[in-house]
N, CA, C and O atoms as CSV, one atom per row, in Angstrom:
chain,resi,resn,atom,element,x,y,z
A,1,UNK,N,N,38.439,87.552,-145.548
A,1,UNK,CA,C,37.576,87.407,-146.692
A,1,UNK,C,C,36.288,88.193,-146.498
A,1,UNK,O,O,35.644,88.419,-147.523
A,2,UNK,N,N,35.839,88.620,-145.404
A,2,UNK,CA,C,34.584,89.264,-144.807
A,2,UNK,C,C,34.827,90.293,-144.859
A,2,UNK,O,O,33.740,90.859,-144.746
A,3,UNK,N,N,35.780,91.214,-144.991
A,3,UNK,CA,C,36.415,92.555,-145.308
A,3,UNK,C,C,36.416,92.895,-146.558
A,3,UNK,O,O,36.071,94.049,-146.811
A,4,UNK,N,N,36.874,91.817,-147.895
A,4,UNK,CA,C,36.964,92.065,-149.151
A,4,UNK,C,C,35.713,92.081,-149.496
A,4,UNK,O,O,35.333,92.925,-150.309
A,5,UNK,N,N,34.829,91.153,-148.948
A,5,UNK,CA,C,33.300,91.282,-149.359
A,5,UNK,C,C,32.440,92.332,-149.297
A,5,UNK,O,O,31.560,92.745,-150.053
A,6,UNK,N,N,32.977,92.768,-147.985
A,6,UNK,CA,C,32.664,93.988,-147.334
A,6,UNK,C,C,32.618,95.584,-147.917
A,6,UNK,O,O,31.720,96.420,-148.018
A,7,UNK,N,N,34.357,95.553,-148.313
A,7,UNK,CA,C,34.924,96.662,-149.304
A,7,UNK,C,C,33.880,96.439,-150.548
A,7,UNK,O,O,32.959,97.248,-150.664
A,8,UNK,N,N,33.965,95.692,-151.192
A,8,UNK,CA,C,33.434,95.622,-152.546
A,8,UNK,C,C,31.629,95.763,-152.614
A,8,UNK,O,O,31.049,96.093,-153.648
A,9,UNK,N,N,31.013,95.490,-151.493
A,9,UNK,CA,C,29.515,95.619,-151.723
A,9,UNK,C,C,29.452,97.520,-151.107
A,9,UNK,O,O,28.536,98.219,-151.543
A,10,UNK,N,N,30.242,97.988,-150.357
A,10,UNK,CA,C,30.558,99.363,-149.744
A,10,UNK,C,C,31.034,100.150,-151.375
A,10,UNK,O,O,30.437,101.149,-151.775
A,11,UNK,N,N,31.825,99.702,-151.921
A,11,UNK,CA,C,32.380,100.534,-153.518
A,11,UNK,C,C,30.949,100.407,-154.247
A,11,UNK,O,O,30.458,101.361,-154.852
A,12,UNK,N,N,30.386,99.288,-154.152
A,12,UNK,CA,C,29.228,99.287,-155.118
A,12,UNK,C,C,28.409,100.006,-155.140
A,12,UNK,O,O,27.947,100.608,-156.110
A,13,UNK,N,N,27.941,100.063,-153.422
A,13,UNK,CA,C,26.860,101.157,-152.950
A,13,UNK,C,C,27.007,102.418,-153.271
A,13,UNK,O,O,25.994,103.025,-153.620
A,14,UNK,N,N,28.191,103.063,-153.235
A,14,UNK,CA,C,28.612,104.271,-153.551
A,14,UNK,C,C,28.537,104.979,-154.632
A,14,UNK,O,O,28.562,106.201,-154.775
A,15,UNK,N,N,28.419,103.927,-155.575
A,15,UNK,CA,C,28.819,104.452,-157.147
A,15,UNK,C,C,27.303,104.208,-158.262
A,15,UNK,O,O,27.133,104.253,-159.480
A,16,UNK,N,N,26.586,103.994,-157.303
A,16,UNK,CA,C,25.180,103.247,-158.010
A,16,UNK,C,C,24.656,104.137,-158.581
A,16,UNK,O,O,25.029,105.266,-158.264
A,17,UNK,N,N,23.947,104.047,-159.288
A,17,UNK,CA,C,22.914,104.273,-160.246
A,17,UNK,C,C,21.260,104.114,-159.416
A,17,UNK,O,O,20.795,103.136,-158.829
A,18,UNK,N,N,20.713,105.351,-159.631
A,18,UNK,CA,C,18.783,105.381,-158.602
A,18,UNK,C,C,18.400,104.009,-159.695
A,18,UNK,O,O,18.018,102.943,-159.213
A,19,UNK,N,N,18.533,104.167,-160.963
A,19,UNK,CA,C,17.705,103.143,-161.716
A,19,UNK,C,C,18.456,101.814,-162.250
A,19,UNK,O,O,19.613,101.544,-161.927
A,20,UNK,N,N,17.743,101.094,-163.020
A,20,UNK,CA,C,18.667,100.165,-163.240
A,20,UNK,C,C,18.819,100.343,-165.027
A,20,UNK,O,O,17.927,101.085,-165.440
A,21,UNK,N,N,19.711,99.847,-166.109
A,21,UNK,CA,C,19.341,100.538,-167.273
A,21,UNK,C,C,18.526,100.182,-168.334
A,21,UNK,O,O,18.534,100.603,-169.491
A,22,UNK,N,N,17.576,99.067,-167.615
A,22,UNK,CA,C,16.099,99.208,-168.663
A,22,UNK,C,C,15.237,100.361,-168.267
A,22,UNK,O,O,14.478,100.860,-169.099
A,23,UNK,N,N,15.318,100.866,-166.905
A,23,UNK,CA,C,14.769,102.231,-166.707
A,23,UNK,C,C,14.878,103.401,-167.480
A,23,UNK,O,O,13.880,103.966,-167.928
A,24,UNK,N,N,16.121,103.834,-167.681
A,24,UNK,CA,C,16.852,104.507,-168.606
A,24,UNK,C,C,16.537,104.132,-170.195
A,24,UNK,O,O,16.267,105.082,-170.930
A,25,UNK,N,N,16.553,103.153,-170.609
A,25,UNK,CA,C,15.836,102.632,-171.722
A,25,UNK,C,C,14.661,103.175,-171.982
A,25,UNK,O,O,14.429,103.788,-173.024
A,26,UNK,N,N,13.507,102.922,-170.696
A,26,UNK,CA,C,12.585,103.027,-171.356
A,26,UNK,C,C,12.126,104.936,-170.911
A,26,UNK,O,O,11.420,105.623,-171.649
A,27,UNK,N,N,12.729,105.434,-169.595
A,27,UNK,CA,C,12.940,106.990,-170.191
A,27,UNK,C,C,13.529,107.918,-171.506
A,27,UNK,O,O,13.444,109.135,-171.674
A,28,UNK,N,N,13.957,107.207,-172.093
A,28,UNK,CA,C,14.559,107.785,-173.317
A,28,UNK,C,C,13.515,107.823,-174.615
A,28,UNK,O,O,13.191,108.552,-175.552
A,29,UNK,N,N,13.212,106.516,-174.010
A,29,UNK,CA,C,12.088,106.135,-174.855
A,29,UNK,C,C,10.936,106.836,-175.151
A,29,UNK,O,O,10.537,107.223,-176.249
A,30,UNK,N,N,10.280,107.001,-173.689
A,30,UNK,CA,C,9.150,108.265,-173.422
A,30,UNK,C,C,9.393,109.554,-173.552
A,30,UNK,O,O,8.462,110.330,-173.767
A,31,UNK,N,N,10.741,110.003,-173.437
A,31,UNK,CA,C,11.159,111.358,-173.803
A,31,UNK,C,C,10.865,111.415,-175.412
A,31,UNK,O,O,9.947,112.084,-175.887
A,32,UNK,N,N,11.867,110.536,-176.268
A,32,UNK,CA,C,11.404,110.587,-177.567
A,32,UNK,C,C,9.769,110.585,-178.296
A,32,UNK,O,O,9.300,111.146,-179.286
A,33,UNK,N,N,9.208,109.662,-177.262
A,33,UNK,CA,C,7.672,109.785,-177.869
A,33,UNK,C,C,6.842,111.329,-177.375
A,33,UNK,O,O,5.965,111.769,-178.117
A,34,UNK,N,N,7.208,112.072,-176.084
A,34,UNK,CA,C,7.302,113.235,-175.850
A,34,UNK,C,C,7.077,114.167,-176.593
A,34,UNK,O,O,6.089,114.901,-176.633
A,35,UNK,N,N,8.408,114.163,-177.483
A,35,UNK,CA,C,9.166,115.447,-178.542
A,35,UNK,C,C,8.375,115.085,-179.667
A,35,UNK,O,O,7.614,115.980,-180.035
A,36,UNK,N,N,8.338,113.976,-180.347
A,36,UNK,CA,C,7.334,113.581,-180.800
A,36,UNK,C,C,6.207,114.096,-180.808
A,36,UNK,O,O,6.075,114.897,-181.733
A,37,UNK,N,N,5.288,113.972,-180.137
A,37,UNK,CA,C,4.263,114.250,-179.945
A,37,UNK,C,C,4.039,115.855,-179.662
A,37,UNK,O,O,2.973,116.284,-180.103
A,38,UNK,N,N,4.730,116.631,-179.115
A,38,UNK,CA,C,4.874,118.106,-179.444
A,38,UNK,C,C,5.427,118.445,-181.090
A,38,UNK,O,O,4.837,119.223,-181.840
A,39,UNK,N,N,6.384,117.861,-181.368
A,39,UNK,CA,C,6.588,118.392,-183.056
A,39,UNK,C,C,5.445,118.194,-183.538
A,39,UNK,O,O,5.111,119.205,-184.155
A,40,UNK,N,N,4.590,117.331,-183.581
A,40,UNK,CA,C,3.466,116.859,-184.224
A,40,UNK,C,C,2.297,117.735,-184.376
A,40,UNK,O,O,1.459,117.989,-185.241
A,41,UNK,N,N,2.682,118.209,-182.781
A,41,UNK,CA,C,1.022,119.159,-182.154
A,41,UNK,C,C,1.547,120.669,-182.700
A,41,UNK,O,O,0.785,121.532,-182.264
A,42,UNK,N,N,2.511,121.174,-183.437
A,42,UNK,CA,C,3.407,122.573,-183.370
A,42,UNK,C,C,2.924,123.549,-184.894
A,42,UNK,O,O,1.817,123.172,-185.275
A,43,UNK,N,N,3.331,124.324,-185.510
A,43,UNK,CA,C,2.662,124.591,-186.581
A,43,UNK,C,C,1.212,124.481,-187.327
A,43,UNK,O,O,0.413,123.668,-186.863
A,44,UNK,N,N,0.858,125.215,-188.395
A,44,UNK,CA,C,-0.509,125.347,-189.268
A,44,UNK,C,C,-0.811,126.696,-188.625
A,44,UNK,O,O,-1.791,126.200,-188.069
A,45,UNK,N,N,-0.833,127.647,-188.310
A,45,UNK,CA,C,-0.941,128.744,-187.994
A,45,UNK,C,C,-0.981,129.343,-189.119
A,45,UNK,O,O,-0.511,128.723,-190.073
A,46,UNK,N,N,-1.562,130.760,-189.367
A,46,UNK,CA,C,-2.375,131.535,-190.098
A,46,UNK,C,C,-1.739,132.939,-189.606
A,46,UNK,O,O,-1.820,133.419,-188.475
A,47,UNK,N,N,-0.991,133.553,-190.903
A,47,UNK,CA,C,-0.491,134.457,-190.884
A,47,UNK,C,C,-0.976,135.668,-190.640
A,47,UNK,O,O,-0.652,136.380,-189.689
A,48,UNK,N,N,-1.763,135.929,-191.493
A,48,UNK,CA,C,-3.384,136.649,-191.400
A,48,UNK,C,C,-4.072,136.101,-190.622
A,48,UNK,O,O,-3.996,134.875,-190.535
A,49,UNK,N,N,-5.109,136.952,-189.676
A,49,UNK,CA,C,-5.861,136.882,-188.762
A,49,UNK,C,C,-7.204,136.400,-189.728
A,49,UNK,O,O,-7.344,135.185,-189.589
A,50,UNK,N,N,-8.077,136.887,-190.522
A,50,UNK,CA,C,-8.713,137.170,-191.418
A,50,UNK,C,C,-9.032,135.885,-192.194
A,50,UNK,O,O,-10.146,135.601,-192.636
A,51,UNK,N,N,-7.838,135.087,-192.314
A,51,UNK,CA,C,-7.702,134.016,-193.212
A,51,UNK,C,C,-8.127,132.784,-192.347
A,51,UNK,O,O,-7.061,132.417,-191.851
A,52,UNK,N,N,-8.918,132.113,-191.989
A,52,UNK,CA,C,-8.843,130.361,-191.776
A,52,UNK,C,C,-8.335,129.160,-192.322
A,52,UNK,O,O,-8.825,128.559,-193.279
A,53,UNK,N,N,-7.299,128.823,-191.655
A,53,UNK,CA,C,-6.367,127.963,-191.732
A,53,UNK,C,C,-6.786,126.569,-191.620
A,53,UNK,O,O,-6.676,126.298,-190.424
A,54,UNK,N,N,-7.154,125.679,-192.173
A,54,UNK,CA,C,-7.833,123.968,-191.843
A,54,UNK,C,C,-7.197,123.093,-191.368
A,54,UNK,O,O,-7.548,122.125,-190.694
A,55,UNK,N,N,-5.512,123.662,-191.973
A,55,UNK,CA,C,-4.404,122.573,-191.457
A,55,UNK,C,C,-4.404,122.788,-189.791
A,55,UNK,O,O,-3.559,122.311,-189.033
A,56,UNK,N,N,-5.321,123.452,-189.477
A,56,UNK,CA,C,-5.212,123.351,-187.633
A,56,UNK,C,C,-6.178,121.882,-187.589
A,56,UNK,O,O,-5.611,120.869,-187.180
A,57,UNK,N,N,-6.886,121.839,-187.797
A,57,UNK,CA,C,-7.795,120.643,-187.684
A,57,UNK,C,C,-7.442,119.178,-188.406
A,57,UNK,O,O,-8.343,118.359,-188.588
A,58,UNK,N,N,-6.291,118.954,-188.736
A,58,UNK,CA,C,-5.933,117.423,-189.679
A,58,UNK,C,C,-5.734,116.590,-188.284
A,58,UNK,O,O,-5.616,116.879,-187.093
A,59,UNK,N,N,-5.756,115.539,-188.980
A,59,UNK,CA,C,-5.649,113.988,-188.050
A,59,UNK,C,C,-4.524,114.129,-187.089
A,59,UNK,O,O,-4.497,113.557,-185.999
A,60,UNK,N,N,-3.479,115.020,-187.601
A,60,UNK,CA,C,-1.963,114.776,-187.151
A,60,UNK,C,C,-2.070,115.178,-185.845
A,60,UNK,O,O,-1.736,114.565,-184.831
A,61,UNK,N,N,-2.671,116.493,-185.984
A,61,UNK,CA,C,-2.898,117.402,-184.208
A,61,UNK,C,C,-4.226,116.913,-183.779
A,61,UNK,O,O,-4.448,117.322,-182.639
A,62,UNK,N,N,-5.091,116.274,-184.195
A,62,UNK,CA,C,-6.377,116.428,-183.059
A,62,UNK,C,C,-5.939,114.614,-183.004
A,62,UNK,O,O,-6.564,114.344,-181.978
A,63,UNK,N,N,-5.472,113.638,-183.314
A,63,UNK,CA,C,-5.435,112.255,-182.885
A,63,UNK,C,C,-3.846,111.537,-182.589
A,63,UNK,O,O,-3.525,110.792,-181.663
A,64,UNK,N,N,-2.976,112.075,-183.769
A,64,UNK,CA,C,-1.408,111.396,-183.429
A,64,UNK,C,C,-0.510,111.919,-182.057
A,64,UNK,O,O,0.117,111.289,-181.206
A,65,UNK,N,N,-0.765,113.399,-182.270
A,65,UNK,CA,C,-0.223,114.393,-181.452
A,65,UNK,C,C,-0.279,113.860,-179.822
A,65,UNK,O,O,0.701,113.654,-179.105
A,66,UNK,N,N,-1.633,113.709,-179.479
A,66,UNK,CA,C,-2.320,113.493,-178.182
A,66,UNK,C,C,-1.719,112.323,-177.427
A,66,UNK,O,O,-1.141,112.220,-176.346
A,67,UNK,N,N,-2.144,111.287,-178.609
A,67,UNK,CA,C,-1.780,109.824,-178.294
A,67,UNK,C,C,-0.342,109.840,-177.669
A,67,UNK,O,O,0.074,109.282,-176.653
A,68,UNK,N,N,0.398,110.779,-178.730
A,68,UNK,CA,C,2.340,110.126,-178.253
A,68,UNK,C,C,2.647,110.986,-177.274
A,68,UNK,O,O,3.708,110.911,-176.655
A,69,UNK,N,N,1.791,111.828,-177.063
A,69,UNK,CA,C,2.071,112.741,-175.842
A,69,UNK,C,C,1.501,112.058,-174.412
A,69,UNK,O,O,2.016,112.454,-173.366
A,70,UNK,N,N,0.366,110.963,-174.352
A,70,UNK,CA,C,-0.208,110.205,-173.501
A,70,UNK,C,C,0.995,109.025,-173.987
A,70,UNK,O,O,1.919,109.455,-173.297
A,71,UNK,N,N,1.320,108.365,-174.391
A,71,UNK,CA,C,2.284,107.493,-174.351
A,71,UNK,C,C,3.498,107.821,-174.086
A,71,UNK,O,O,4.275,106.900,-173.836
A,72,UNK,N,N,3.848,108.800,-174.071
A,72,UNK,CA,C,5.159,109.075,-173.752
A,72,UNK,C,C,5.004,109.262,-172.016
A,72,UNK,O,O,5.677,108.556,-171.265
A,73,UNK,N,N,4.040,110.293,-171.493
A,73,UNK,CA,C,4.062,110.367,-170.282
A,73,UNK,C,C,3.669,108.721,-169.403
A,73,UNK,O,O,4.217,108.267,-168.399
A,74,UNK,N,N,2.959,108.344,-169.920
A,74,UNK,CA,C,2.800,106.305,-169.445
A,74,UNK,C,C,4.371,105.725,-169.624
A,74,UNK,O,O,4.872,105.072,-168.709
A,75,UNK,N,N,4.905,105.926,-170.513
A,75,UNK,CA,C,6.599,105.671,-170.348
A,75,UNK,C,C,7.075,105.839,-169.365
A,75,UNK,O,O,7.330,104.895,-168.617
A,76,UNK,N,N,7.353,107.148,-169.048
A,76,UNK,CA,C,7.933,107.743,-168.222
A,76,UNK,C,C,7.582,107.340,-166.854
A,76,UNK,O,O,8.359,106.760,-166.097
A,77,UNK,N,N,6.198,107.724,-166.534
A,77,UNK,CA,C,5.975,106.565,-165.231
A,77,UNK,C,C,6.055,105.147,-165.525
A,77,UNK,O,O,6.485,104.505,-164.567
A,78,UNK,N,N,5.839,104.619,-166.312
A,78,UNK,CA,C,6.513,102.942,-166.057
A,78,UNK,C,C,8.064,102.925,-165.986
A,78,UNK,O,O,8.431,101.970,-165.303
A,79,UNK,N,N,9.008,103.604,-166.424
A,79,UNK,CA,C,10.370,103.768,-166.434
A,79,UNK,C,C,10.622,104.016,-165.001
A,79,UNK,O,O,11.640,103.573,-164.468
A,80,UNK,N,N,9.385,104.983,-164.088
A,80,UNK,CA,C,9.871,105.500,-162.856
A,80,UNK,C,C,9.700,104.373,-161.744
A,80,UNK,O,O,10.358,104.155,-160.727
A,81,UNK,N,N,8.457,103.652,-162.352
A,81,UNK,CA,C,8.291,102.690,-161.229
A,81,UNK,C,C,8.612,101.138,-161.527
A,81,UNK,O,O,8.784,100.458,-160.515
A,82,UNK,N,N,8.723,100.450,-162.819
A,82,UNK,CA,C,9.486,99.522,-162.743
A,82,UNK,C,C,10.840,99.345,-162.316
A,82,UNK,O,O,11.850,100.039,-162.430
A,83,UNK,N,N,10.582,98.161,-161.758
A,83,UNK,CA,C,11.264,97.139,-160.921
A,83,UNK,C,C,11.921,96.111,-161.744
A,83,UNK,O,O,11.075,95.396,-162.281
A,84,UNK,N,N,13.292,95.740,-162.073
A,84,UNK,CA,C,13.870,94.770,-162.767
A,84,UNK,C,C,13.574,93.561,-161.720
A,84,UNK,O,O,13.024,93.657,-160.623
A,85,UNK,N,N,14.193,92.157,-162.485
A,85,UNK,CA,C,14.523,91.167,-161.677
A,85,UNK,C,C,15.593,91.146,-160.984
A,85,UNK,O,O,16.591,91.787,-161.312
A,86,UNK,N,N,15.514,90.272,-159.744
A,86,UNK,CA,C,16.088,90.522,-158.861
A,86,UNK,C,C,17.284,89.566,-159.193
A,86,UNK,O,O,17.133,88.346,-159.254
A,87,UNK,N,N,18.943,90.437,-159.487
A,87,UNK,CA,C,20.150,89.109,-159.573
A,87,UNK,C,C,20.175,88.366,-158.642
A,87,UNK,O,O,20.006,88.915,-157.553
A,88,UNK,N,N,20.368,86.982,-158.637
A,88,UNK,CA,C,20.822,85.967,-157.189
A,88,UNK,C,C,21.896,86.263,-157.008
A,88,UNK,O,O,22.854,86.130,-157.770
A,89,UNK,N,N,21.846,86.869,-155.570
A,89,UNK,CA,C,23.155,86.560,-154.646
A,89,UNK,C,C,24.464,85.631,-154.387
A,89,UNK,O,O,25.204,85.860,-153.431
């Protein structure tokens, strides 16, 4: 019986996963707020040099943009360093 226990915690080890999958959860998560936050910050550019463009300066790029780009990277390290609960043995 100390052999089957044995085999089976040895298969487990092998086949594991670095994270557990609320990690993965919440990397996906921060990736999306990421992309996010770059689509956001991307365009309003001015075809003409000559011309001044205002849509560079709206709320979207100087306050939304920033934020989901700082929240997404805080994701990502909480995804890297949380710790689930521990299953009982």
């Amino acid at each position: 019986m100390a052999k089957e226990n044995k085999n089976t915690v040895e298969n487990k080890s092998q086949f594991a996963f670095v994270f557990d999958k609320i990690n993965y959860i919440i990397m996906i998560a921060g990736i999306v707020l990421l992309a996010l936050g770059y689509i956001f910050l991307m365009g309003g550019g001015s075809d003409d040099p000559n011309v001044f463009n205002e849509a560079m300066f709206n709320g979207r790029r100087l306050y939304l943009a920033p934020i989901l780009i700082i929240l997404g990277l805080v994701a990502e390290i909480v995804a890297i360093m949380y710790k689930g609960k521990k299953e009982s043995e």
